[in-house]
Structures are given as structure tokens and as C-alpha cells.
MARBATOR-616199 format. One record per residue (C-alpha): residue number from 1; x, y, z. Coordinates in pm, 1 decimal, decimal comma. Example, Ala and Ser with C-alpha at 12.3 -4.5 7.8 and 13.67 -1.06 7.14 Angstrom:
REM residues 2
+-----+----------+----------+----------+
!   k !       xx !       yy !       zz !
+-----+----------+----------+----------+
!   1 !   1230,0 !   -450,0 !    780,0 !
!   2 !   1367,0 !   -106,0 !    714,0 !
+-----+----------+----------+----------+
This chain:
REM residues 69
+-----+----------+----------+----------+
!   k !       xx !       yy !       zz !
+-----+----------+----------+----------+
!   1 !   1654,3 !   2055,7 !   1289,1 !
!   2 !   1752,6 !   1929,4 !    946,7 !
!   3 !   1644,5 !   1639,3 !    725,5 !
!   4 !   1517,7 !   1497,9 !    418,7 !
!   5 !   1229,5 !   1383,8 !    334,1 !
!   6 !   1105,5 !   1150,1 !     40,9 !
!   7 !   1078,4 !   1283,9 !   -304,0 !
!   8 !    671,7 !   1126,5 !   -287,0 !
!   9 !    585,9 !   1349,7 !     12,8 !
!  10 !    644,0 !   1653,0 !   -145,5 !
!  11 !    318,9 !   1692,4 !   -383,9 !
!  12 !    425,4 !   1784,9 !   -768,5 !
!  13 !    767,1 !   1711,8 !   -725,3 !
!  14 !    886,9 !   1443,3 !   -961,7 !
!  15 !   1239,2 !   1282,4 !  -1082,0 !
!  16 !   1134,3 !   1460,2 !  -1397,2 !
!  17 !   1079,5 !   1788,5 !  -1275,3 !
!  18 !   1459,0 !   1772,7 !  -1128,2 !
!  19 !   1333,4 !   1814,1 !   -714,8 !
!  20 !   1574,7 !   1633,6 !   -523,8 !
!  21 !   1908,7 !   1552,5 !   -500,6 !
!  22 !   2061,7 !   1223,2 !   -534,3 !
!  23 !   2187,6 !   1044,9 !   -162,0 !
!  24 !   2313,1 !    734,7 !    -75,6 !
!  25 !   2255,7 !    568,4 !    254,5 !
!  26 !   2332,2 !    233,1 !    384,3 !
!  27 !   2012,5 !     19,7 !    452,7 !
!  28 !   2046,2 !    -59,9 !    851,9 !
!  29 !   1731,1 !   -334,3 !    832,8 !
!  30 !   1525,3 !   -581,0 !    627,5 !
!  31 !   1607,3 !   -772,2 !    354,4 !
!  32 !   1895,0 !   -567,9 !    206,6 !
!  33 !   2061,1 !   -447,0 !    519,7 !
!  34 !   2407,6 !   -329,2 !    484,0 !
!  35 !   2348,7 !   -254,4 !     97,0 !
!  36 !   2386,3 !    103,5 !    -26,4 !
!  37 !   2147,6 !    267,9 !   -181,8 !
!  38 !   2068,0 !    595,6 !   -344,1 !
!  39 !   1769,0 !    768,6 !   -322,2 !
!  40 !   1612,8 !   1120,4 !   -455,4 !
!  41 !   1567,1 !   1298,4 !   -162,2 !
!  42 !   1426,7 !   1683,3 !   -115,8 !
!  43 !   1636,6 !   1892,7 !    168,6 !
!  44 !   1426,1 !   2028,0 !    399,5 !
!  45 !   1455,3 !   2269,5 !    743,4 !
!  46 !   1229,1 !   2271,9 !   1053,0 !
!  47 !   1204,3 !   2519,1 !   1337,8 !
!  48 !    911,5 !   2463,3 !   1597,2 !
!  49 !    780,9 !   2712,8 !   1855,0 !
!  50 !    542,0 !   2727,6 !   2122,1 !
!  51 !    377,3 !   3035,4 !   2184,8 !
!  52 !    180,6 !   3119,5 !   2514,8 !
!  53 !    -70,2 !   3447,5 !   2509,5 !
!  54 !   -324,6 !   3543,5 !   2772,5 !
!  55 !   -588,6 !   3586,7 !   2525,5 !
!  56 !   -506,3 !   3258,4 !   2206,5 !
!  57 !   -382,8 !   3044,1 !   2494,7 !
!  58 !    -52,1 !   2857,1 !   2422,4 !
!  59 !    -16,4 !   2672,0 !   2037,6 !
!  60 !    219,0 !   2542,4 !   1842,9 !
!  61 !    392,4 !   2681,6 !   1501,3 !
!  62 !    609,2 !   2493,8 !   1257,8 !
!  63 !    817,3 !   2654,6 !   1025,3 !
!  64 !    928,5 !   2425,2 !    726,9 !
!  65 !   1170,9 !   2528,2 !    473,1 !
!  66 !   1170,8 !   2277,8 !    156,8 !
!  67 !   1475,8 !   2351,2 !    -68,2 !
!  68 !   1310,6 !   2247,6 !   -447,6 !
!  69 !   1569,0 !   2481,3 !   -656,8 !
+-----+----------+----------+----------+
């Protein structure tokens, strides 16, 4: 699974610091739906598994990939 995810929710990253790339998306609700907008947004890969053992029991992993550079 791929997305992006705000450049806020990624601590120390900042316009200034040059994290993110620049996308525009068309606003689909609110106030200025159908207006496009650009936004910094940091690229980002997920991968989640579920691992059963007889003696840990069965959890959960993620594996998150956050492109900065």
C-alpha cells in the first residue's frame, strides 16, 4: 500500500528543511470543493503482516517506509 501523509505528521520535518514534495489535489468536500490545491506532502510505503507462533501467539507488524530525501 502506498500513500502520503501530511508534512505535520512526520515530527522534524518542515517546508524549510525541504521534506516533501509539492501535490495538487482537487478538494472533493467543504467549503472549497472542486478547487485545486497543492499541498507538501511526504511519500510514504506500508506493508502489514500478521504473524502466528505457538509460543508469542499471533501479532501484528507494520513496516513503514517514509521517503524524506
Amino acid at each position: 500500500m502506498r500513500g502520503t501523509t501530511s508534512l505535520g505528521a512526520v515530527p522534524g520535518a518542515s517546508i524549510s528543511s525541504g521534506a516533501g514534495i509539492l501535490m495538487q489535489r482537487v478538494v472533493k468536500s467543504g467549503k472549497r470543493k472542486g478547487q485545486t490545491v497543492t499541498d507538501v506532502k511526504v511519500p510514504w510505503i506500508k506493508a502489514t503482516e500478521v504473524t502466528v507462533s505457538y509460543d508469542n501467539g499471533w501479532h501484528v507488524h507494520l513496516h513503514v517506509v517514509i521517503f524524506l530525501a
